[in-house]
N, C-alpha and C positions, 0 to 999 in steps of 0.2 A: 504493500500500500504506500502511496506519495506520503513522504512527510511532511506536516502538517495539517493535516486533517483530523478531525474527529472522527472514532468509532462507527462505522455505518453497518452496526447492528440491528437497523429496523427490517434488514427483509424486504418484503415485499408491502402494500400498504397490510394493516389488520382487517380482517375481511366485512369485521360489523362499522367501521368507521367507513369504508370504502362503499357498504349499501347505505349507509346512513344517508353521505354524503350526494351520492346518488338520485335516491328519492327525494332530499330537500331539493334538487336539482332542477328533479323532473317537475317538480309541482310547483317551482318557479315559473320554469317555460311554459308550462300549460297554464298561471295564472298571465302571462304576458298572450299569450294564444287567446285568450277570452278579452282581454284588454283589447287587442287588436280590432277584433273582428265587433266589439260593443263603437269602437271610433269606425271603423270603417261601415256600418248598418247607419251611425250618425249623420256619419257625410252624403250618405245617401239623398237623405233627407231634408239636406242643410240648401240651404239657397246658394246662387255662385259666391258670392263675397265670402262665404264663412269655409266654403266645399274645402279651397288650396289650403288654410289651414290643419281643417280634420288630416287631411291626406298628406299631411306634412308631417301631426304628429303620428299616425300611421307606419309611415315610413322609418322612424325615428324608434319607435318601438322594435318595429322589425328588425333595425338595425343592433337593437341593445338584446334583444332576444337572442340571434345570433351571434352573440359574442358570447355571452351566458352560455349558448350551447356550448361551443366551444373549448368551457372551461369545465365541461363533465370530463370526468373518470373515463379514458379510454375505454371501448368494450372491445378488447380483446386480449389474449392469452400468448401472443406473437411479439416479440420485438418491434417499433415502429419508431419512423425517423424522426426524432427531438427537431430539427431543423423544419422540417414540413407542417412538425407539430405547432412550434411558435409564428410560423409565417402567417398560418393561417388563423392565428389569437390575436397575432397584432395587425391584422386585415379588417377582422372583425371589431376588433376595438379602434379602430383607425374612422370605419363607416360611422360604428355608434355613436362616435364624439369627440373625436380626434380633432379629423376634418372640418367638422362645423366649429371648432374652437379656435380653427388658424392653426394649428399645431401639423406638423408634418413627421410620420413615424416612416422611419427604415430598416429595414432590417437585412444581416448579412449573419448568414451560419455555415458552419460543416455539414455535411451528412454523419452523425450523429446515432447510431442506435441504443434504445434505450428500452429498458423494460416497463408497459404501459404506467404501474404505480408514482416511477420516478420522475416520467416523464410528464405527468399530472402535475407530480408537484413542482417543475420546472416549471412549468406554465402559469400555475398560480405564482410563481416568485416572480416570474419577467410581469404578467398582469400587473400586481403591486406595484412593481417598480415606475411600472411607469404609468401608474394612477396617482401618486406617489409625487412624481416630474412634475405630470399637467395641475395638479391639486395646487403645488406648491410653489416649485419654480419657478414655474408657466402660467402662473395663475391669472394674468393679465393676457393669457394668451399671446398666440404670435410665437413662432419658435419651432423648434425641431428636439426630435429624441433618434437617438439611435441606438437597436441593440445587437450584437453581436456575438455569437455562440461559437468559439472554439475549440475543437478537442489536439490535448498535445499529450502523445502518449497516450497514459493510464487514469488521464485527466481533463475536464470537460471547465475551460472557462468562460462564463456569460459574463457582459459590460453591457450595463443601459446606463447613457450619458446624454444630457440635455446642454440647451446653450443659454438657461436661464440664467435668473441671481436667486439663490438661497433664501428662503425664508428667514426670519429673522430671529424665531424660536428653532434652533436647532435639538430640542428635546427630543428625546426618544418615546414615540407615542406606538399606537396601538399596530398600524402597519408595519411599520420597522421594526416592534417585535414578533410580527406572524413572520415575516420573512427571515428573521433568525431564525425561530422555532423552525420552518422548513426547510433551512437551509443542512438545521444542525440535524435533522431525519436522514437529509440526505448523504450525512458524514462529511459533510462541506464547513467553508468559513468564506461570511462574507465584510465586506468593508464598504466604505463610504467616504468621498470626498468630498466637498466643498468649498467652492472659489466664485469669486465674482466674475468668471467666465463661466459658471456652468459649473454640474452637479456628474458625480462620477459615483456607480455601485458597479461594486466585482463582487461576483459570485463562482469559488472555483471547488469543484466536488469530482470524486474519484468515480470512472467508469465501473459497474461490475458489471460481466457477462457472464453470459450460463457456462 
């Protein structure tokens, strides 16, 4: 194992936090599914002036639904690509509210294989991270994030860095400690910078394969 890392004795996720997590999931999407379609029967109904509204916030739902999907528990029992995995979470959080904020996300990875648990919870750390940028950094909007996923060796480094200014309370609040907690699942260590050009998290964790 790379030295410096933490212990990464969790295995694979635990199977009753994994369904837990699941069903709060599903019954999210299905309460945004019914949201949808209660605006979209409205607009129907709504005269022109009000219609491009409804159909805006419509879209807008769609868009945050679809990111929320994205952020279930792989279903599957196969190795699948971390890289493919993140493109397609920061696509979806890019439609949902990125874009309408001025904010501009990129992303650059490896091909990556990972076992679906770990790779879940990859996804939930880059998500944070860069709710995290736009919340705080970015908060005035305008700006860019960028994250990048590389593996070297027996080791998988993630960087999401913004080109805001720092909030001014740099406290560690409730985000910054879920993404420890997941970082440290993952037998990782992550870090944070902070400069008046912009905002720097490393995230570097030990591949295992079967």
């Amino acid at each position: 194992m790379p030295t410096g890392f933490a212990n990464p004795s969790l295995g694979s996720c635990q199977p009753v936090a994994l369904h837990l997590a699941e069903e709060i999931s599903h019954r999210v999407i299905d309460e945004y599914t019914e949201a949808i379609a209660i605006l979209s029967s409205a607009a129907s109904l709504m005269d022109v002036t009000a219609e491009p509204a409804l159909r805006r916030a419509v879209d807008r739902l769609q868009a945050m639904a679809e990111a929320h999907r994205s952020l279930l528990v792989p279903i599957t029992e196969e190795y699948i690509d971390l890289g493919h995995h993140v493109g397609t979470l920061c696509s979806s959080l890019s439609r949902a509210s990125l874009s309408e904020q001025g904010i501009r996300l990129t992303v650059a990875t490896d091909e990556i294989q990972l076992d679906p648990a770990r790779c879940w919870r990859v996804g939930l750390i880059i998500s944070e991270l860069i709710r995290n940028a736009a919340r705080h950094s970015l908060k005035d909007g305008r700006g860019s994030i960028r994250v990048t996923l590389n593996r070297n060796g027996s080791s998988v480094s993630c960087v999401v860095c913004d080109n805001g200014c720092p909030a001014s309370d740099l406290s560690e609040g409730r985000g910054r400690r879920l993404i420890r907690g997941l970082t440290a699942e993952l037998g990782g260590i992550v870090e944070w910078k902070f400069t008046q050009c912009g905002s720097f998290a490393g995230v570097r964790f030990p591949v295992i394969t079967p």
